[in-house]
C-alpha positions in Angstrom: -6.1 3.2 -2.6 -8.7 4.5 0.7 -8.7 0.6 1.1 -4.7 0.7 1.9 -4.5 4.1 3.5 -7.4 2.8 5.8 -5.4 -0.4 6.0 -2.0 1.3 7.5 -4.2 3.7 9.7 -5.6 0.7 11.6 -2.4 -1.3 11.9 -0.4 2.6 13.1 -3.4 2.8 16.1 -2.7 -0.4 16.4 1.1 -0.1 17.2 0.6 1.6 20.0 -1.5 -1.2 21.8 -1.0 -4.5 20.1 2.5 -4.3 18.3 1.9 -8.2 17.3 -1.3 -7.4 15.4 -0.4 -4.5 14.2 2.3 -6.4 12.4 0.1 -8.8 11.6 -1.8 -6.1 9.4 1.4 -5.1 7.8 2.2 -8.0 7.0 -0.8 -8.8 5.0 -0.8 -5.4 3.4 2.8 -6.1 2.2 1.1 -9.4 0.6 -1.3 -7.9 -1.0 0.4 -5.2 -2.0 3.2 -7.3 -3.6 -0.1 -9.2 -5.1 -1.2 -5.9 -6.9 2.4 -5.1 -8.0 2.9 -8.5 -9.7 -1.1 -8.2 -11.5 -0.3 -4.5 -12.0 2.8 -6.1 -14.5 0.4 -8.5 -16.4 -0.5 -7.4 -19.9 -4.0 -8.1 -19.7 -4.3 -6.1 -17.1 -2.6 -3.2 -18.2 -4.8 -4.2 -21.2 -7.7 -4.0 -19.3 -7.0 -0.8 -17.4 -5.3 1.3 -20.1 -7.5 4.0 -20.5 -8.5 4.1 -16.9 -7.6 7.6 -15.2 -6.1 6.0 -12.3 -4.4 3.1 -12.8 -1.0 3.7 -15.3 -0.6 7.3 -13.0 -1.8 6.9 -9.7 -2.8 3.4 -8.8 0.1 1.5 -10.5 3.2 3.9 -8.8 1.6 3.8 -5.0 1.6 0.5 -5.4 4.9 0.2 -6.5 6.7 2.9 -4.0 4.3 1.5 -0.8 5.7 -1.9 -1.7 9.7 -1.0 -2.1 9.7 1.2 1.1 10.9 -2.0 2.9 13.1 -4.6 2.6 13.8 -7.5 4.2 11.9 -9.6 7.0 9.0 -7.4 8.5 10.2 -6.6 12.2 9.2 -4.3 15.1 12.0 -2.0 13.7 10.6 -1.6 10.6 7.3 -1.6 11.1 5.7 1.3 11.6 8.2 2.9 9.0 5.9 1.0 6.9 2.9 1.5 7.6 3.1 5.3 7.5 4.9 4.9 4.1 2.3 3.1 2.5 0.0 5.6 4.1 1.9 8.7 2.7 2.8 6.8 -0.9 -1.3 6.4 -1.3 -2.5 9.5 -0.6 -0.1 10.9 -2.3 -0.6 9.1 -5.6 -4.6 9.2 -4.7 -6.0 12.7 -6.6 -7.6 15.3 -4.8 -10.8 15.1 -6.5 -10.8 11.3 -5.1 -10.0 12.0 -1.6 -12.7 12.4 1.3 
């Protein structure tokens, strides 16, 4: 989750400097984060993680809410709506006892 908050952070700085690789980094994170969603949904995975603290209450929903928070074609518009979101949705999930 510090790997996607750091993530956004770098691609937000970016924004105000480099727009085009700054949607370059959200673009990736929405790949990967689409990634994680889809092995999130795999029963050996959940399998795997059941009994973990983090993953059916924290890790799982970030995932999923950083992922939905935009549709569509990743544009200028939209994009650092996104990256803050996925900020936000991760350190929100991420428990304080976890957090720097």
């Amino acid at each position: 989750m510090k790997y996607f908050v750091e993530k956004a952070e770098k691609g937000m700085e970016l924004f105000k400097t480099n727009k085009n690789e700054s949607l370059k980094i959200a673009k990736e994170l929405r790949e990967e984060l689409d990634l994680e969603y889809k092995n999130n949904s795999l029963v050996r995975i959940i399998n795997t993680y059941k009994n973990h603290e983090l993953f059916s209450g924290y890790y799982s929903p970030a995932v999923h809410e950083a992922l939905v928070s935009v549709t569509g074609v990743m544009s200028y518009e939209k994009l650092f709506s996104f990256l803050y979101d996925v900020k936000g949705y991760m350190k929100y999930y991420l428990p304080s006892k976890y957090r720097e």
